[in-house]
Each structure stands twice: as C-alpha cells, then as structure tokens.
C-alpha positions in Angstrom: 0.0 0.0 0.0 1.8 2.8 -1.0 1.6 6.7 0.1 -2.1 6.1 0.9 -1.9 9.7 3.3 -3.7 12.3 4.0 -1.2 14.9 1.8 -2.7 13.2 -1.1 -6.3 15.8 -0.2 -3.6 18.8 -0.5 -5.4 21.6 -2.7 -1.9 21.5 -4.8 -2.3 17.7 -6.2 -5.8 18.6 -8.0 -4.3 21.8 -9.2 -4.8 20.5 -13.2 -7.7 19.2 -12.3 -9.5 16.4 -10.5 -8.0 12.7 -9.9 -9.7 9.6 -11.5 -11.0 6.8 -9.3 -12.5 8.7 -6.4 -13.5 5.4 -5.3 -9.9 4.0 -4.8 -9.1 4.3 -1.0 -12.9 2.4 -0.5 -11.4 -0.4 -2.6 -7.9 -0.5 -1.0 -10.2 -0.9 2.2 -11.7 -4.0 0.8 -8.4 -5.3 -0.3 -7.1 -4.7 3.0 -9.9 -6.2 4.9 -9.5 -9.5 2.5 -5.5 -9.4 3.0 -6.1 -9.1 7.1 -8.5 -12.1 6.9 -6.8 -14.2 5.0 -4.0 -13.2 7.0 -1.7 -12.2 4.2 1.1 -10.3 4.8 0.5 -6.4 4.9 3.3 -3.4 3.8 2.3 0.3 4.6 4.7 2.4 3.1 4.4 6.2 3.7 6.5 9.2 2.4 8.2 11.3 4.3 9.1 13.8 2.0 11.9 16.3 3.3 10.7 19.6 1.0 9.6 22.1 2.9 6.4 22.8 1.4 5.4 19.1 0.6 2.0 18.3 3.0 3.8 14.7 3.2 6.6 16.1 5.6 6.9 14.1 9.2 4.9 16.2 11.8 1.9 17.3 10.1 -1.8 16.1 9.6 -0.5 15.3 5.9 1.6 12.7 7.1 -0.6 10.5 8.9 -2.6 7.2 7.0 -6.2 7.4 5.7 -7.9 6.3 8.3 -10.0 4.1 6.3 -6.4 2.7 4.9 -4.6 3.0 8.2 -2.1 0.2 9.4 -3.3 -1.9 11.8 -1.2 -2.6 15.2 1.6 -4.9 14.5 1.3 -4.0 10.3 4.6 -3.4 8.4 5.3 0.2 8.2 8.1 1.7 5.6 9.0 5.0 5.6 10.6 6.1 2.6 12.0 9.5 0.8 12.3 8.6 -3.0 9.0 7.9 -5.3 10.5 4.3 -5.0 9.0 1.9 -2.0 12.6 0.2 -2.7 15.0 3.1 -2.6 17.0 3.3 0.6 14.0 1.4 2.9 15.3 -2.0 3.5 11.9 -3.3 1.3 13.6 -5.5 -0.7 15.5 -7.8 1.9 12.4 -7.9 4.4 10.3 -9.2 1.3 13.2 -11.5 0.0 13.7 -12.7 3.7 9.5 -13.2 4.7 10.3 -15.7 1.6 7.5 -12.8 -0.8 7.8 -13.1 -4.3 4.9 -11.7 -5.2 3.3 -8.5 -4.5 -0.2 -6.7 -5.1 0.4 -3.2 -5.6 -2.1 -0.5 -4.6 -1.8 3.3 -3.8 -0.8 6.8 -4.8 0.0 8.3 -7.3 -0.3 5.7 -10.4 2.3 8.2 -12.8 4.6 8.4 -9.4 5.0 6.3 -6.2 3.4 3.7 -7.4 4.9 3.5 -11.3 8.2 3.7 -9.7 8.0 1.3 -7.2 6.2 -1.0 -9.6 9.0 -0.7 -12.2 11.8 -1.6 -9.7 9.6 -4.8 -8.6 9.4 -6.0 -11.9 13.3 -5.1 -12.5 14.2 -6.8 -9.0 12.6 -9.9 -10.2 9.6 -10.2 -8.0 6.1 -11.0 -9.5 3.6 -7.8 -9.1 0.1 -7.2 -9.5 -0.6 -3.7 -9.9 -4.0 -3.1 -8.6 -6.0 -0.7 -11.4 -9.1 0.6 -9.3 -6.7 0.7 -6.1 -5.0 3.6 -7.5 -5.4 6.9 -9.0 -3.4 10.0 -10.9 -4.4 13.4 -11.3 -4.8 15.6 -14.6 -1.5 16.5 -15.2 0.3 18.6 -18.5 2.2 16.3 -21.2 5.4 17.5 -22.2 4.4 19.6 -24.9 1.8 21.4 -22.7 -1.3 19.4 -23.2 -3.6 19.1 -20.0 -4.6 15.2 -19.7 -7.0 14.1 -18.1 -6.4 12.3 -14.8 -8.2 9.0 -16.0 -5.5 9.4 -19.8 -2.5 9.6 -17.0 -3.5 6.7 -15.1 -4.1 4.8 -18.6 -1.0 5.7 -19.7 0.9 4.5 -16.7 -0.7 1.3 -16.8 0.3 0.8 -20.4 4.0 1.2 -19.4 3.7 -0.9 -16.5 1.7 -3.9 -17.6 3.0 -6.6 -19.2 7.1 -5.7 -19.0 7.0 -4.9 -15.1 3.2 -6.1 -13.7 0.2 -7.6 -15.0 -3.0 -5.3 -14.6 -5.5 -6.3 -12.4 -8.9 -5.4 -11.1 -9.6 -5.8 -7.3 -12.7 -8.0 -8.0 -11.0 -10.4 -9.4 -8.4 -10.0 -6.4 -11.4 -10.2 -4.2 -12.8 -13.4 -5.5 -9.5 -14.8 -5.5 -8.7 -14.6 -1.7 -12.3 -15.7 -0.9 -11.5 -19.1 -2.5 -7.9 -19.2 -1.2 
C-alpha cells in the first residue's frame, strides 16, 4: 500500500484538475480487509518527503494514514524519501527474507510512487500485480503542454507498467481470489 496519506487531499495535487478513481481508497479498504483475513502479509509504506512545502513532511496532519487505509497494530510500516518503496527502505531484503515473491500493488499516485516502485519490482525480479481501481493519478500537463486528463494519466501509466514490469489487475477479481484461497 503505497503513500495512501492524507497529503494526497492537498489543494496543490488537483491543481490541473480532479484525480480519476474517487473510489480508490474504499477499494484498498476491501483489499485490505480481505489481505487481514486471509491473513496475508500487509506493507504500509508512507512518504516522508523532506521539502519544505510538501503536506507529506513528518509532523503534520498530511503525514498521517487514511484512516480508512490506516495500518493496523503490529502492520509493516516503511518509511521512505524517494517515489521508489525500494529506494533506501530495507523493502527488498524484508520481502526476500519473509520468503514474498509476489506483491499486489495498490496506492498513490499511479504516474509516481506507485509506477516507480512497480518498475523496480518488476526489475528486481519479483512477480507484481498492480491493482487498477486501487490507484489513481491526477490531470496532469504532457510534455508539450497538453492538459490530460487524470483517467488518460493513469491509462498511460498502466500501459508502461503492464506486461514488462506487472500484470494489470482489477480488485474484483483479487477479491474473488482470496475468498476461494
């Protein structure tokens, strides 16, 4: 579960306009709930980003969890200071030693934290799902100066990711998976 904080409300995010899947945290709270169940291991990473202005800096309400998403007592949390979930956290060696080799990927922001860190699992040789409704990007400007919509960034981002570094997923069929398990 990555970056899945309250920064991700600040005004400054939605600046080129609104993010797709406004749903997203309500179906990383199913995920979780599943995961918890079937007692599946659980990684919480959270930025703590060192900028000054960033609403993701340690000490303010911007830094805390969703509380819909929020680790549970005894959950794996990671702090990290890259886009990365690998970068300089330690990630890697607690997943290689919990014996994980494959990951489900869910959280914030699809064309950021989470296509970084999705692109170093693949690279590092683990199997990753990258959760499509469990994630969301905002509108953002291309290079050339053309707003896109939040829902063509996310696209976009999954398009680079799937295949090469993850397979795609929906969290229904994640969901109906874990019930059987």
């Amino acid at each position: 579960m990555i970056d899945l904080q309250q920064a991700i409300d600040a005004p400054y995010h939605a600046a080129e306009g609104p993010r797709n899947n406004p749903d997203a945290e309500t179906t990383v709270a199913a995920l979780l709930s599943a995961w918890r169940h079937a007692r599946r291991p659980v990684f919480h990473i959270r930025h703590d980003s060192s900028l000054p202005d960033s609403a993701y800096r340690p000490g303010q309400p911007g830094n805390d969890f969703k509380p819909a998403v929020a680790p549970l007592a005894g959950e794996i949390v990671i702090p990290k200071r890259t886009n990365s979930a690998f970068i300089g956290t330690g990630l890697e060696n607690r997943l290689r030693e919990a014996g994980i080799d494959t990951l489900v990927i869910a959280g914030v922001v699809t064309n950021n934290s989470v296509e970084a860190t999705v692109r170093m699992a693949g690279n590092l040789g683990f199997r990753a799902f990258l959760v499509e409704d469990a994630c969301f990007a905002f509108a953002r400007r291309d290079w050339r100066g053309v707003l896109r919509s939040a829902e063509e960034v996310h696209a976009m981002s999954l398009a680079n990711l799937n295949g090469e570094y993850c397979t795609v997923v929906k969290a229904s069929g994640l969901l109906d998976a874990v019930a059987k398990a």
